[in-house]
Steps between C-alpha positions, in 0.01 A plus 500: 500500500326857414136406390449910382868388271260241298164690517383871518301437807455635885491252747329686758395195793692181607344222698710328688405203747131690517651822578500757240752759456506836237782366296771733483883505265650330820201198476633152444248223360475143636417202398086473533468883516189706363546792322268805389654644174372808301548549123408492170343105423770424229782550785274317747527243263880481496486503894264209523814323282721596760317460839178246422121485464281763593312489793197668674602517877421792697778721562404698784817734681588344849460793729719421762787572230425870432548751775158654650533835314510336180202286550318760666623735183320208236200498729459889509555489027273249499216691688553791333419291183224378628392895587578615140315229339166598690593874382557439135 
């Protein structure tokens, strides 16, 4: 089953079995998995139909699942935020 065939949303994170994954077209969804879903409320709505309740747990990326340059790339855009935030 396609969740983005029944709702106009991004599922962007999975958490599975505590890990958490960026959720890609190739993800599959089990049974007690967490999902972080961006969209518009009304098609939240219609996902919340579909996959359960709303929840509040944290969502943080597992590291160990990204290759160094790509963490070290986040790390790098997120200073630079921080620098252009102090600047504005």
């Amino acid at each position: 089953m396609n969740p983005r065939r029944l709702a106009q949303v991004n599922l962007s994170r999975i958490k599975h079995n505590q890990q958490v994954f960026a959720a890609t077209p190739e993800s599959t969804l089990r049974l007690g998995d967490i999902v972080m879903a961006v969209g518009p409320a009304a098609e939240l709505d219609k996902l919340t139909l579909l996959l359960g309740q709303e929840t509040n747990k944290r969502m943080d990326v597992n590291a160990s699942a990204y290759p160094a340059a790509l963490i070290l790339k986040i790390l790098l855009a997120q200073a630079l935020v921080e620098i252009l935030k102090r600047l504005l």
